[in-house]
ZAMARGU-4260 file (C-alpha; in steps of 0.2 Angstrom, whole numbers, plus 5000, padded with zeros to 4 digits):
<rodrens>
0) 5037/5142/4797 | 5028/5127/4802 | 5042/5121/4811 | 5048/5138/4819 | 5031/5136/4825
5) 5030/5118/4832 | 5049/5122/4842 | 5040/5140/4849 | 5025/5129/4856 | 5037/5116/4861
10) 5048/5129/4872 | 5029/5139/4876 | 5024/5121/4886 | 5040/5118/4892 | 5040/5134/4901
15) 5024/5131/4906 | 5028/5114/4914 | 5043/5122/4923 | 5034/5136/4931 | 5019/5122/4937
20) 5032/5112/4945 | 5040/5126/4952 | 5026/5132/4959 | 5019/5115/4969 | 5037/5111/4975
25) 5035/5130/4983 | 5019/5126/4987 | 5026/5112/4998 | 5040/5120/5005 | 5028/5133/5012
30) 5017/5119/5020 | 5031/5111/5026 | 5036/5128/5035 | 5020/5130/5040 | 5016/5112/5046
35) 5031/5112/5058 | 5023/5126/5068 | 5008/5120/5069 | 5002/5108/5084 | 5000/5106/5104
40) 5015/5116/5107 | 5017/5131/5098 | 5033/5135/5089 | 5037/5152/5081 | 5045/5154/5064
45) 5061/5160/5074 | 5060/5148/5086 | 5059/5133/5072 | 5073/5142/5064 | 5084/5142/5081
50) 5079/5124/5082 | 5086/5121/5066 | 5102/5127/5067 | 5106/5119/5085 | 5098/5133/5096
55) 5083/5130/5104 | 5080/5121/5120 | 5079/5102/5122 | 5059/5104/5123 | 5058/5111/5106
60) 5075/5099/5098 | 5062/5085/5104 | 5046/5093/5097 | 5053/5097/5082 | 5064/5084/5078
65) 5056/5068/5086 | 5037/5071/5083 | 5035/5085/5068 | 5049/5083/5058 | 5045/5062/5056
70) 5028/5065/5054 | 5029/5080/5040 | 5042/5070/5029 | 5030/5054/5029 | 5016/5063/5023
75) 5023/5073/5010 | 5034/5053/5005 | 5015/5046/5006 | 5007/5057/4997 | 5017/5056/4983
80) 5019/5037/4984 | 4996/5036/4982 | 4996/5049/4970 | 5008/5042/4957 | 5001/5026/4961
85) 4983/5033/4957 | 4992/5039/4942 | 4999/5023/4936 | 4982/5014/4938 | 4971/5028/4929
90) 4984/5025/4914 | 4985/5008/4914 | 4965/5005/4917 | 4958/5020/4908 | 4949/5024/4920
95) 4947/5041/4928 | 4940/5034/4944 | 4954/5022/4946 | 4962/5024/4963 | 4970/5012/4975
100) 4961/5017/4989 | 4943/5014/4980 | 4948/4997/4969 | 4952/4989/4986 | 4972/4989/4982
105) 4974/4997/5000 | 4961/4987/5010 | 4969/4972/5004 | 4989/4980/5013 | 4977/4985/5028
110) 4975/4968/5029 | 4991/4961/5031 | 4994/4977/5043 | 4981/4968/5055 | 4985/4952/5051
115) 5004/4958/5057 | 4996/4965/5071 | 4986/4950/5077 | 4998/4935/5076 | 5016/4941/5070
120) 5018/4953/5084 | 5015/4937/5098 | 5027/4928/5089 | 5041/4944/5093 | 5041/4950/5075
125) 5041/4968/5078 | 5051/4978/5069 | 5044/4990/5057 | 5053/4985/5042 | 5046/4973/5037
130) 5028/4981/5036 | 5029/4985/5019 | 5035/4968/5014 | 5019/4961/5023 | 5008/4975/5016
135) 5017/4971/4997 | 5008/4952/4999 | 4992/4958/5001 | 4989/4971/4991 | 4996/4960/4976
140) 4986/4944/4980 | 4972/4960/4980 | 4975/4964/4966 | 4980/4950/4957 | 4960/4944/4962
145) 4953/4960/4958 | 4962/4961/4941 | 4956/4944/4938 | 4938/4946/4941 | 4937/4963/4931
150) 4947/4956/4914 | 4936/4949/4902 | 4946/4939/4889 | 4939/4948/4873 | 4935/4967/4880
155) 4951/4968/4893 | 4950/4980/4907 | 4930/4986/4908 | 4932/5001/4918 | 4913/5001/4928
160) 4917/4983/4932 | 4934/4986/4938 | 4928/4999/4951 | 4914/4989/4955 | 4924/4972/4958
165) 4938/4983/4968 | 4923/4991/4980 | 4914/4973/4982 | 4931/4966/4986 | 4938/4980/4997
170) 4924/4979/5007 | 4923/4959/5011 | 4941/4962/5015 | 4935/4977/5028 | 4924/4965/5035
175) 4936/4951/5037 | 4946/4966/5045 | 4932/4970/5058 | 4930/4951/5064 | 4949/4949/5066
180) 4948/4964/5077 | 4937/4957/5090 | 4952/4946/5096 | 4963/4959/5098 | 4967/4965/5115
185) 4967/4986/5119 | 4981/4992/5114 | 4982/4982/5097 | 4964/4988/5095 | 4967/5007/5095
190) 4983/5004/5084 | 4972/4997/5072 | 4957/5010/5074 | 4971/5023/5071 | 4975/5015/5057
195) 4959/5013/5048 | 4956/5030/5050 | 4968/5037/5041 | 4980/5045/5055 | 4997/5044/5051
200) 5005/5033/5064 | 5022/5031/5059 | 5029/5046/5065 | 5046/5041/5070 | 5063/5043/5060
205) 5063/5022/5058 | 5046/5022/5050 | 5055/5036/5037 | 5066/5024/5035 | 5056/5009/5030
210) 5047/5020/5019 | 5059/5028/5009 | 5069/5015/4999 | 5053/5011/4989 | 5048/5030/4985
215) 5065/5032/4982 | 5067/5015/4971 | 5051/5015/4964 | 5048/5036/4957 | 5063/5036/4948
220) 5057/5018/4940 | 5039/5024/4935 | 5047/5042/4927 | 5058/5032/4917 | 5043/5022/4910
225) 5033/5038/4906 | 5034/5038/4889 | 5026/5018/4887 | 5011/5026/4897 | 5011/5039/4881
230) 5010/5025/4868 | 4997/5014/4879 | 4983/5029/4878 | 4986/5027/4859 | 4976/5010/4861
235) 4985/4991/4863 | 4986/4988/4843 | 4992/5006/4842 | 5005/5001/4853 | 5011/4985/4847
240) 5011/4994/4831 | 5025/5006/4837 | 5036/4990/4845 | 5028/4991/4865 | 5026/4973/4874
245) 5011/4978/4880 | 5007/4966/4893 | 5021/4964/4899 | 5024/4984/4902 | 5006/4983/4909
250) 5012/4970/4923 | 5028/4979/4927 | 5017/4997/4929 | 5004/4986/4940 | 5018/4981/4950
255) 5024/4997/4954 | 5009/5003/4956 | 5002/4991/4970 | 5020/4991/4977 | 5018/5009/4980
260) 5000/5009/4990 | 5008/4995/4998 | 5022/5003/5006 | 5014/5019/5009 | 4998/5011/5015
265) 5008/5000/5029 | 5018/5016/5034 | 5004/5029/5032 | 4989/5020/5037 | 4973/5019/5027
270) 4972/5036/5019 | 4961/5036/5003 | 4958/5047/4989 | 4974/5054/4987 | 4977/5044/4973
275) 4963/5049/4966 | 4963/5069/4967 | 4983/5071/4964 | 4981/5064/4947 | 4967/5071/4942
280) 4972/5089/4949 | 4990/5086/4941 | 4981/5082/4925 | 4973/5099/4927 | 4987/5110/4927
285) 5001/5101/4914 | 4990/5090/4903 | 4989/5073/4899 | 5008/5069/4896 | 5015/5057/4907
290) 5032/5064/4905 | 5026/5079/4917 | 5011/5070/4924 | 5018/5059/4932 | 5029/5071/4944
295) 5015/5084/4943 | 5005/5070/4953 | 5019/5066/4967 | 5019/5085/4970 | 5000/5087/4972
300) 5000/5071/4981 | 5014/5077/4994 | 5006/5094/4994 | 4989/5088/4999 | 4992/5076/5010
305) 5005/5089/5020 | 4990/5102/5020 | 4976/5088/5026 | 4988/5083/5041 | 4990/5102/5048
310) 4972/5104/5046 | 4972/5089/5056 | 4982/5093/5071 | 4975/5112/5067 | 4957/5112/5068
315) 4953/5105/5084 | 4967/5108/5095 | 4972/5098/5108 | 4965/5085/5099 | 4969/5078/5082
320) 4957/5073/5067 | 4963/5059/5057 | 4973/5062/5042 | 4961/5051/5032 | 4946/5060/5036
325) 4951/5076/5031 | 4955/5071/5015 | 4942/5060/5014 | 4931/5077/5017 | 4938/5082/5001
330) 4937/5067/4992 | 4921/5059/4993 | 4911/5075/4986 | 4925/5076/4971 | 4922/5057/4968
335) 4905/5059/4968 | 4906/5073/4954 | 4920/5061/4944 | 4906/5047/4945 | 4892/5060/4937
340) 4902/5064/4927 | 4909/5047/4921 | 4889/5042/4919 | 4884/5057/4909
</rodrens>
């Protein structure tokens, strides 16, 4: 009986799981629909679906196609990308309010975004490839230091020390960000004002190509690894009990993890608190297994972040609100409440 019962509870979650998933990758679909009808230039359903298939007009093929369609695949790719990453480091850390906008991980790519900006581009290195690259550097060397200043050799990972290390440090490196600015001439001083807050800039096919082989590379990877982050909320001697290489799984997770905000970071601009409320909303609906966790996250973080941009172009048409902001609306009260939290 006792077994009967563990395989109907087994089947009862599994269902359950199914049907959550089911239901966010709808969710997104219907954003997605939604999102290419919203902007500037009004397109009805039909009209979208014309367009589609080859019949609208070359205003609407260009509309659709050129500026929507771009921009609507990068948020969902980017909102995935922060969310597992947010994931990753909330599992690795054990920390709730681990997120790589807050420990600095994103400040540190915005970095080499500007850095790109100020000195690569006079030199004639423009294309957009190799943004994530450059962005890869400095959010590793980010947090590789942050990492550093946070472990202490007989306690590990202290979670209060690790947010506070990661806000000291983001925000000398958003200084440093500020200075390098004042060199900048017009044009590169708008780019990096729409960068830093939050507007998703890369809103051409190319930038989806940039983006892509590391989403595409790296999800798979970290869904393969689900069952270590299992075994590592057992404890580090529970794990190396059960056979784990703990450290060495913990660096390759880190990597992936900084790797992810990197690329979406250099593509999506500097867009916070995704990887901090896809996780924890994900964790809400299918529980704490990172089996179904971790692609719960990618679909709340590619659901947000689709929603937050049409809210964006949305609300204040003809003019846009940063992509960042909107969910930084969201984000900033519901951090607040995590930090209460945390303390009580």
């Amino acid at each position: 009986m006792d077994i009967a019962f563990l395989e109907n509870e087994r089947r009862r979650k599994t269902a359950r799981y199914t049907i959550v998933l089911t239901v966010l990758g709808l969710l997104i679909i219907t954003a997605f629909i939604i999102s290419m009808n919203t902007g500037y230039m009004r397109l009805t359903p039909v009209e979208v679906m014309k367009t589609l298939f080859g019949a609208g007009t070359p205003k609407q093929h260009l509309v659709l196609f050129e500026f929507r369609l771009p921009r609507i695949v990068i948020s969902v790719l980017v909102g995935a990308g922060l969310a597992v990453s947010g994931c990753i480091l909330q599992g690795v850390s054990r920390n709730a309010l681990a997120d790589p906008g807050i420990l600095g991980i994103n400040a540190g790519a915005g970095l080499a975004v500007v850095l790109f900006v100020t000195f690569m581009k006079k030199a004639g290195v423009t294309s957009v490839f190799l943004l994530p690259f450059l962005s890869l550097v400095g959010a590793g060397l980010t947090a590789a230091l942050i990492f550093s200043l946070a472990y202490k050799k007989n306690q590990g990972l202290m979670p209060i020390r690790l947010i506070l290390v990661g806000i000291a440090v983001a925000a000398g490196i958003s200084a440093a960000m500020i200075v390098l600015t004042i060199k900048l001439d017009p044009q590169q001083f708008q780019f990096v004002q729409v960068w830093l807050a939050g507007s998703v800039w890369g809103t051409t096919w190319k930038y989806v190509l940039a983006l892509l082989p590391w989403i595409v590379v790296l999800l798979p990877y970290v869904f393969y690894k689900a069952r270590i982050f299992n075994v590592l909320q057992l404890g580090d001697h529970a794990a190396v009990g059960l056979g784990t290489p703990v450290e060495r799984e913990r660096l390759k997770m880190l990597a992936a993890a900084v790797a992810l905000a990197a690329s979406c970071v250099a593509v999506g601009g500097g867009i916070g608190f995704v990887g901090l409320i896809g996780p924890h909303l994900a964790r809400r609906l299918v529980g704490p297994s990172y089996q179904v966790l971790l692609p719960a996250s990618a679909l709340a973080g590619g659901l947000l972040l689709i929603v937050a941009d049409t809210l964006g172009r949305w609300v204040m048409q003809p003019s846009e609100i940063p992509t960042g902001i909107v969910v930084a609306i969201i984000g900033a009260p519901y951090f607040l409440y995590l930090l209460a939290k945390s303390k009580a």
